[in-house]
N, C-alpha and C positions, 0 to 999 in steps of 0.2 A: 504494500500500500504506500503510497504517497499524498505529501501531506504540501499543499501550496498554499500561498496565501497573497491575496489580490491587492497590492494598498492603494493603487490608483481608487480601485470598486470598493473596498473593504471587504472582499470575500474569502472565509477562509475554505478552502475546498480539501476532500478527502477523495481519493483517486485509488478507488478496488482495482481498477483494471484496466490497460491499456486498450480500450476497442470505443471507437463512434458510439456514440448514443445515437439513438433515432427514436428516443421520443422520453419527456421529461415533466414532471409533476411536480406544482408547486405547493407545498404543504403549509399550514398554517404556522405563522413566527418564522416567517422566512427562512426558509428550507427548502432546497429543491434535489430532488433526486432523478437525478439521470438513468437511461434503461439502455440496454443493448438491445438486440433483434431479437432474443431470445428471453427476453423481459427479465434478465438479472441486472440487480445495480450495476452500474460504471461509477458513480461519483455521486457525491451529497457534497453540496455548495450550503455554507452558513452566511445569509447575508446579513450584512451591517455586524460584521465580526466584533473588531474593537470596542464598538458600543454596548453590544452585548456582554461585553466581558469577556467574552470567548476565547481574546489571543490579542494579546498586547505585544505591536508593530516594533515596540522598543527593547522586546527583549530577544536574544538570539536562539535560546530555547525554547525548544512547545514540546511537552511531558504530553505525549498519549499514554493512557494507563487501559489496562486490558482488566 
């Protein structure tokens, strides 16, 4: 998995897997989940990351915990 984050957009995005989406669902609290052709995730994009608190732009670390 891969872990980006947008600062132009403020999004932080989580990347399951390298393949196209082809088609993408916007969930309530800004959340959008990408699909492949075979209706598995590709990516969940968090928007308005930093304001959420979700991932602050000024640190070099982002701790995903499992």
């Amino acid at each position: 998995m891969k872990v980006k984050y947008d600062a132009e957009a403020d999004v932080l995005i989580f990347v399951m897997k390298d393949a196209p989406p082809c088609d993408a669902i916007a969930e309530p609290g800004g959340v959008v989940v990408s699909y492949d052709e075979n209706a598995e995730p590709v990516s969940i994009e968090f928007l308005n990351a930093s304001k959420r608190e979700l991932f602050n732009p000024n640190e070099t670390i982002l701790q995903v915990l499992r």
